[in-house]
C-alpha positions as CSV (number, residue, x, y, z in Angstrom):
1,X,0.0,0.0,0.0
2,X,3.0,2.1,0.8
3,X,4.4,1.1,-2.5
4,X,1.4,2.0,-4.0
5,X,0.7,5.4,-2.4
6,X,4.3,6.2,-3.3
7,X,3.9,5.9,-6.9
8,X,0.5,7.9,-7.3
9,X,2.8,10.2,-5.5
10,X,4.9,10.8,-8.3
11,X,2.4,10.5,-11.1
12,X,0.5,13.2,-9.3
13,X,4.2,15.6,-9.3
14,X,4.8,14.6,-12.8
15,X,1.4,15.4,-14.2
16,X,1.7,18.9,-12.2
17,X,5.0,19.0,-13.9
18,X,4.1,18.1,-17.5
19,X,0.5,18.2,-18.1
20,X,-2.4,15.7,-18.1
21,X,-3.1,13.3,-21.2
22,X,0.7,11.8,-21.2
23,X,2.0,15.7,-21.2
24,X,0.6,16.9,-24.5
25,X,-1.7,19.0,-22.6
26,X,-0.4,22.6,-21.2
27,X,-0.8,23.1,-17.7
28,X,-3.3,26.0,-17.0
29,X,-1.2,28.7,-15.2
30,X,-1.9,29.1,-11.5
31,X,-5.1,31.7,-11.1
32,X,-6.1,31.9,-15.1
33,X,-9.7,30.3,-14.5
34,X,-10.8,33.1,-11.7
35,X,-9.2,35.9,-13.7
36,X,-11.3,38.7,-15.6
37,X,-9.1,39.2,-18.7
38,X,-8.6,42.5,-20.3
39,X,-9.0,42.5,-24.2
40,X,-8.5,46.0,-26.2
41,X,-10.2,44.9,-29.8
42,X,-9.2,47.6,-32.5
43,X,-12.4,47.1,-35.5
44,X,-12.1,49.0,-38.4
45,X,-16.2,49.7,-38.8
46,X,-17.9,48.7,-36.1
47,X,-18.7,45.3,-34.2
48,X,-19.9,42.3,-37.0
49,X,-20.3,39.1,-36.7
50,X,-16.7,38.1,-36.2
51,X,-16.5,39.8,-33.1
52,X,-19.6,38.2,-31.9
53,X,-18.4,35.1,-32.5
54,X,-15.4,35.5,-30.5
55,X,-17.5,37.0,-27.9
56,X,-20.1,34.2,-27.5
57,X,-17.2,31.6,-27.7
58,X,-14.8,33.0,-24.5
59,X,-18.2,33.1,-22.8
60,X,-19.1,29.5,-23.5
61,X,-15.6,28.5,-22.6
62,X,-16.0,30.4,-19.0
63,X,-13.9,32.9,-19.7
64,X,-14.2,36.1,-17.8
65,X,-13.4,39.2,-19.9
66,X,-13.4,43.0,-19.8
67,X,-13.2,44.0,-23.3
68,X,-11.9,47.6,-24.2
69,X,-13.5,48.1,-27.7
70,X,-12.1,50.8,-30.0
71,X,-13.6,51.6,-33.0
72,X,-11.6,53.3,-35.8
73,X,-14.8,54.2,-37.9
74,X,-12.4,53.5,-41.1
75,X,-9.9,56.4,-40.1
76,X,-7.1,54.6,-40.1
77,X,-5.5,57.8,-38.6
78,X,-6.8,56.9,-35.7
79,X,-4.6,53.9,-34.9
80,X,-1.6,55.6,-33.1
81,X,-3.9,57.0,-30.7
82,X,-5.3,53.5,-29.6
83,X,-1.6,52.2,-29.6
84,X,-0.5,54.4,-27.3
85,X,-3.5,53.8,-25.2
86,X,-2.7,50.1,-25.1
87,X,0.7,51.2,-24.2
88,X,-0.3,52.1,-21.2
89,X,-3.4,50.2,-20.2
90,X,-1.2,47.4,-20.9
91,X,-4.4,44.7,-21.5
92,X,-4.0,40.9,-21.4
93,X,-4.1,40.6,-25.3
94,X,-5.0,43.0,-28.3
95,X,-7.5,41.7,-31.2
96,X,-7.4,43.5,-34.5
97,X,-9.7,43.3,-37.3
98,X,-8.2,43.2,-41.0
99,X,-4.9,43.4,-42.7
100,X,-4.4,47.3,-42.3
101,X,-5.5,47.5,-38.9
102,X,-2.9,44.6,-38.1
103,X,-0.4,45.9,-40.1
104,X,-0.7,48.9,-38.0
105,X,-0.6,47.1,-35.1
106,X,2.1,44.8,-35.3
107,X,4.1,46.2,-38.7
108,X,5.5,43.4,-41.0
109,X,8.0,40.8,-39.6
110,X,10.9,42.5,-41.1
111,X,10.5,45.8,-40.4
112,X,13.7,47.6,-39.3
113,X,11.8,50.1,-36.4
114,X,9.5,48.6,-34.0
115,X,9.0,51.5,-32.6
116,X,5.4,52.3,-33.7
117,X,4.4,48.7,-33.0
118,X,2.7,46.6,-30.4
119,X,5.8,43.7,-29.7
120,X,5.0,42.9,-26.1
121,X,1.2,42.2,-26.1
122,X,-0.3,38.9,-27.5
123,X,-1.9,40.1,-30.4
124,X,-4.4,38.1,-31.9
125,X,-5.7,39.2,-35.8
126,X,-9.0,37.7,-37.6
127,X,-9.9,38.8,-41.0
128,X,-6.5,38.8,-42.5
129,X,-6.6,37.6,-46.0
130,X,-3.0,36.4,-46.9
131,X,-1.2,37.2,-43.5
132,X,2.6,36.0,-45.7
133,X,2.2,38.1,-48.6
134,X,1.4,41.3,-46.8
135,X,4.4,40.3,-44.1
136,X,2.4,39.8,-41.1
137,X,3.4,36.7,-40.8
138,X,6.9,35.8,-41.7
139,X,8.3,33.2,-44.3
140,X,8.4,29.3,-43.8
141,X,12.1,29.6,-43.1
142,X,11.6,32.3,-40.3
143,X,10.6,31.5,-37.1
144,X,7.3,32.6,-35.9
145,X,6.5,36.0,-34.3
146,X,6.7,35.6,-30.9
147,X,3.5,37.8,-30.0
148,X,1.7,37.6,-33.2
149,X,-1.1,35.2,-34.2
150,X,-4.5,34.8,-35.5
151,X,-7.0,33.5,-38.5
152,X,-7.5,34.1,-42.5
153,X,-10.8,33.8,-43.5
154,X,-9.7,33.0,-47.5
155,X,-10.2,29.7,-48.8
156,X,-7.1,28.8,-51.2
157,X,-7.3,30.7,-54.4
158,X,-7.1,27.0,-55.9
159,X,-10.5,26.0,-54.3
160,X,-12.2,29.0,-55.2
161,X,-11.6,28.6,-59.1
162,X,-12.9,24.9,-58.2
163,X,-15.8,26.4,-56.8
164,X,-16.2,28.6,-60.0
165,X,-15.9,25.9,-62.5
166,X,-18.5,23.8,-60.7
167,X,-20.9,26.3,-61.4
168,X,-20.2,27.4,-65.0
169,X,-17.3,27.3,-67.6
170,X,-14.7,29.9,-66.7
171,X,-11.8,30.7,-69.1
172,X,-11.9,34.8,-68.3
173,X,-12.0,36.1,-65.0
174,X,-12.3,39.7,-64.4
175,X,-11.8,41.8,-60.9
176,X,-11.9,45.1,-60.0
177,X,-10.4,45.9,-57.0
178,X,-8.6,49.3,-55.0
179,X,-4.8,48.9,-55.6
180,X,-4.0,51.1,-52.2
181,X,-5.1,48.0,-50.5
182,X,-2.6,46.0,-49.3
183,X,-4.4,42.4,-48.9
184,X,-6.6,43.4,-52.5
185,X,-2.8,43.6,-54.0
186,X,-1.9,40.3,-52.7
187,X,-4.8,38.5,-53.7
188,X,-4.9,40.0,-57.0
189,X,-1.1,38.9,-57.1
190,X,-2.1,35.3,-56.5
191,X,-4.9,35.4,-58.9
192,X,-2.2,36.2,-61.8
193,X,0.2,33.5,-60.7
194,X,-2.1,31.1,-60.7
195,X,-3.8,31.8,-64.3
196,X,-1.4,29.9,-66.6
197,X,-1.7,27.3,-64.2
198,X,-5.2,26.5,-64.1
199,X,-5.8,28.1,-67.7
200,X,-7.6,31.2,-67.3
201,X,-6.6,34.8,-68.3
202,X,-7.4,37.4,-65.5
203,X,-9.1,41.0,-66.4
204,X,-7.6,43.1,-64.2
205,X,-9.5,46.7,-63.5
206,X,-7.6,49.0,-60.8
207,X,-10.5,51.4,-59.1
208,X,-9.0,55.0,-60.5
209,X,-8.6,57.9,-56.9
210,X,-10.9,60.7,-57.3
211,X,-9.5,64.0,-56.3
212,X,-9.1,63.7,-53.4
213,X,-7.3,60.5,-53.8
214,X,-9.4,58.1,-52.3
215,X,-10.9,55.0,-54.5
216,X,-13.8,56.5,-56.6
217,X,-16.7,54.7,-56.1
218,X,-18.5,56.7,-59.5
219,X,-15.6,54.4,-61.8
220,X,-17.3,51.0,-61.2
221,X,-19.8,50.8,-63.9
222,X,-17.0,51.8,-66.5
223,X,-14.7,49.6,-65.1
224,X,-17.5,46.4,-65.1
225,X,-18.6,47.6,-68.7
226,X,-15.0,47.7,-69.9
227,X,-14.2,43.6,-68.0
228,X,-17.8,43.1,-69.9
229,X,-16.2,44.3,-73.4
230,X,-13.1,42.2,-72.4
231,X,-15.1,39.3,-72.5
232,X,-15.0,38.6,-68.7
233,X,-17.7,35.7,-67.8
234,X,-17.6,35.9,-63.6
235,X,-16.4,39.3,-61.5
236,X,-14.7,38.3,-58.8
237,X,-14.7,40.0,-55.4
238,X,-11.8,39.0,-52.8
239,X,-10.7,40.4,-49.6
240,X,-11.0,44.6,-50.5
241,X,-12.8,46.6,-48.0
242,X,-13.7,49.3,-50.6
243,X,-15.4,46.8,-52.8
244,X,-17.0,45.1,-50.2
245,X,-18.4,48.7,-48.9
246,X,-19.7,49.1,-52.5
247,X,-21.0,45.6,-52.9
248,X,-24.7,47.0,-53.8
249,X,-23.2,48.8,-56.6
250,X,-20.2,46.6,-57.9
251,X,-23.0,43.4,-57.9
252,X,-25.9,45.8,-60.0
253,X,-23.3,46.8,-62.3
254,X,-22.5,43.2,-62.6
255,X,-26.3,42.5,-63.3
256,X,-26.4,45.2,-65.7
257,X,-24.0,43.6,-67.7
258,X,-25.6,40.2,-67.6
259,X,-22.2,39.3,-65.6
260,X,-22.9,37.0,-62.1
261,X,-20.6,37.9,-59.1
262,X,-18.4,35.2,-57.0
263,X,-17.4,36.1,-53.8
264,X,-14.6,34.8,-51.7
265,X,-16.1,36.2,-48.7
266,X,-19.5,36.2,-46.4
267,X,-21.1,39.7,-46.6
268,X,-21.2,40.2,-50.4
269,X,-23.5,37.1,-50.8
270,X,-25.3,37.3,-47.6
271,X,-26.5,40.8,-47.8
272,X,-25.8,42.1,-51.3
273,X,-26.4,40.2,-54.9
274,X,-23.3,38.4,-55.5
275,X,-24.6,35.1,-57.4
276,X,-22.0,32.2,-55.7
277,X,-19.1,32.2,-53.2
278,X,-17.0,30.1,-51.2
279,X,-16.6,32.0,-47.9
280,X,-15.9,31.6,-44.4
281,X,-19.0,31.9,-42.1
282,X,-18.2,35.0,-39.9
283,X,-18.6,34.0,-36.9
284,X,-17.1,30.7,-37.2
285,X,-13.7,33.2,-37.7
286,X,-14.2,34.5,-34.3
287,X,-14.8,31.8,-32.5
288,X,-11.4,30.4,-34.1
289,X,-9.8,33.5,-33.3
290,X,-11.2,33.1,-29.8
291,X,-9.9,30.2,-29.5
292,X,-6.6,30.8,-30.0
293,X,-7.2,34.3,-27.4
294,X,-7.9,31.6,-24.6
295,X,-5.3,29.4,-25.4
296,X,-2.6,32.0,-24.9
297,X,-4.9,33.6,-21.8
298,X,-5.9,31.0,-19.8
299,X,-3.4,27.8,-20.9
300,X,-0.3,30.6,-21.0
301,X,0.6,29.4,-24.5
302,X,2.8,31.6,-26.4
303,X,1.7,33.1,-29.6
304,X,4.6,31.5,-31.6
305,X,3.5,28.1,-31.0
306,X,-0.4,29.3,-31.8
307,X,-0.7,28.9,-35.2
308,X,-1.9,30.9,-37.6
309,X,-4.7,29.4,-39.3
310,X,-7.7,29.3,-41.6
311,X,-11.2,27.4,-41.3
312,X,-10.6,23.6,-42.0
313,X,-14.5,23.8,-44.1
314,X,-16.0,26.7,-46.0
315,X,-19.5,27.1,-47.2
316,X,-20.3,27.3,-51.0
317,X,-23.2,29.7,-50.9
318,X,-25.6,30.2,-54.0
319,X,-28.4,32.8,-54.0
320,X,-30.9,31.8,-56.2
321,X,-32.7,34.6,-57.1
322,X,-29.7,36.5,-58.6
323,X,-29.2,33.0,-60.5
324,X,-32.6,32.9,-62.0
325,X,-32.5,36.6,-63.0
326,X,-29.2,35.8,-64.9
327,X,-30.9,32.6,-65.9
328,X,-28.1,31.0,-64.8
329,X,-29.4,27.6,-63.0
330,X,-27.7,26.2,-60.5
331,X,-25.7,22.6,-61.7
332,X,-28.2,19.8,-59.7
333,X,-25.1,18.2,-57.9
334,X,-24.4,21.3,-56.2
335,X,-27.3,20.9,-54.6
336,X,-26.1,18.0,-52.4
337,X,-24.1,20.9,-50.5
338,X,-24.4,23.8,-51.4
339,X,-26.1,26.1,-49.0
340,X,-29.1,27.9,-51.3
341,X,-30.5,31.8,-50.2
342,X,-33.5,32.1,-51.7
C-alpha cells in the first residue's frame, strides 16, 4: 500500500510538472480560471459578426473578460492613438480586425523600427486575407512572431476557381479591385500567378482615386462595362474593404451587364447580390480567433506556437434569385451541399 501510495505520488508531481493526457496538454497557469481578462479589440467599422463570434465563444468556454472596444470608424488615422492607449493600459491581449489595422498594429515581420508597433502584447488578428504576402506573418524559413497570431478567412485561391468551375465554364476572369489596399494587391497577385496554371486569363480593373485621392466609387460601372467588353464571364470580389463597402453597386453593375458575381467572402453574398461564393461563415472566424485568445490567456501558451490558421470547411453559398435573373441555373449536384438563399 506504501508502494502504491508512493507511486501515485509521483504520477501526481509529474502530471503537475508536464500536463495531463501523457504531457501533450499545457498546464493552465496558476489563477487563469478566476481571472477577468482585459482585451483591447481595435475594429475598423464597427462590431460584425466576427467579433460576436469570439464574444459568444470566450463566454461558453467560461472565460471572464473586460473588453476595451475601440472603433476606428475607417480612419485609419486613428490607430496611433489606440496604440498608445494600449501602451499604457497594458491589456492581457489586443484583437485586430483586417490586414491594415494589423499591419498597423504589429508592422511586417521585417520591419527595421519597431517603434510604432505593439511587440510585447499577445496580439491576436481575424480577417487577414493572406497574412505571408502582406508580411504579417513571416516566411516558412523564419521563425514565428513571438507575440503575433490569429485566423485568415480565404479559402485557397485553388479551391475558389474549383468552386467557379463547378458552377459554370470559366476561361476569363475579371476583378476590379482598389490597388491602395494591401491584402486586394496580394490577392490580385495570386490570382495572376495562378492563371497559366489553371488556364484562365485574368481581367484586371484597378479602381481609379478621385480628387481627393481616395478609390472612386462613380468608376465602377465603367470599369465592369470595360471587364464586360473584355469578355469577362464571372467578376470576382476577394478580400477589399472598398469593394466590399460598395457591394450594392459593384453586384448591380455586374447585373447590368448580364455578368454573375463570386465572392470569396461572407457579406457580399449574404446581404448584397453576388450570385456564388466560397466563404468563411463570420462568426465561425471569431470563435477560431477566440480560441486561439484563450489558449494564450488561460493555458499561458505563447503566440509562436499558436498557429496561424484558416477554417478547416468553407460554405459554398448560391443565392438563387440572382441565378434565375441571370438565368443562370444552379448545376443539380451542387445541390447535395451547397447552402441555397433564396
Amino acid at each position: 500500500m506504501r508502494r502504491r501510495a508512493l507511486v501515485m505520488a509521483v504520477l501526481i508531481v509529474l502530471a503537475m510538472a508536464f500536463g495531463y493526457a501523457g504531457g501533450t496538454a499545457a498546464a493552465t497557469p496558476a489563477g487563469a480560471e478566476s481571472r477577468v481578462f482585459r482585451i483591447m479589440m481595435i475594429l475598423w467599422r464597427g462590431e460584425t459578426p466576427v467579433e460576436r463570434g469570439f464574444r459568444e465563444h470566450l463566454a461558453a468556454r467560461g472565460v471572464a473578460v473586460d473588453f476595451l472596444v475601440r472603433d476606428l470608424a475607417q480612419d485609419i488615422r486613428r490607430l496611433p492613438a489606440v496604440l498608445a492607449e494600449a501602451g499604457r493600459l497594458r491589456p492581457d491581449l489586443v484583437y485586430t480586425w483586417g490586414t491594415g489595422i494589423t499591419l498597423g498594429t504589429v508592422g511586417r515581420w521585417d520591419a527595421p523600427d519597431r517603434s510604432p508597433y505593439i511587440d510585447d502584447l499577445p496580439v491576436v488578428f481575424a480577417m487577414v486575407a493572406t497574412p505571408g504576402p502582406t508580411g504579417i506573418a513571416p516566411p516558412p524559413d523564419q521563425p514565428p512572431r513571438a507575440n503575433v497570431t490569429g485566423v485568415s478567412h480565404i479559402a485557397p485561391l485553388p479551391a475558389q476557381i474549383k468552386a467557379i468551375r463547378a458552377y459554370l465554364p470559366l476561361t476569363r476572369l475579371g476583378i476590379v479591385y482598389n490597388p491602395a489596399e494591401p491584402n486586394s494587391v496580394a490577392n490580385v497577385a495570386g490570382l495572376r500567378a495562378l492563371a497559366p496554371e489553371m488556364g484562365f486569363a485574368l481581367l484586371e480593373a484597378p479602381v481609379p482615386p478621385d480628387a481627393t485621392g481616395a478609390p472612386d466609387p462613380a468608376s465602377l460601372p465603367a470599369l465592369v462595362g470595360d471587364l464586360a467588353k473584355a469578355g469577362a464571364q464571372i467578376l470576382y470580389i476577394g478580400p477589399d474593404t472598398f469593394i466590399g463597402n460598395q457591394r450594392n453597386e459593384l453586384t448591380a453593375a455586374g447585373l447590368a451587364r448580364g455578368i454573375p458575381c463570386f465572392t470569396a467572402t461572407e457579406l457580399e453574398i449574404r446581404e448584397s447580390n453576388a450570385m456564388l461564393g466560397l466563404v468563411s461563415p463570420y462568426e465561425a472566424v471569431g470563435r477560431l480567433a477566440a480560441e486561439k485568445a484563450r489558449k494564450i490567456l488561460v493555458e499561458g501558451q505563447p503566440p509562436s506556437t499558436t498557429p496561424i490558421e484558416t477554417l478547416e470547411h468553407f460554405s459554398y453559398i448560391i443565392r438563387l434569385p440572382v441565378a434565375l435573373r441571370l438565368k443562370l441555373y444552379p448545376p443539380l449536384p451542387l445541390l447535395d451541399y451547397a447552402e441555397v438563399i433564396r
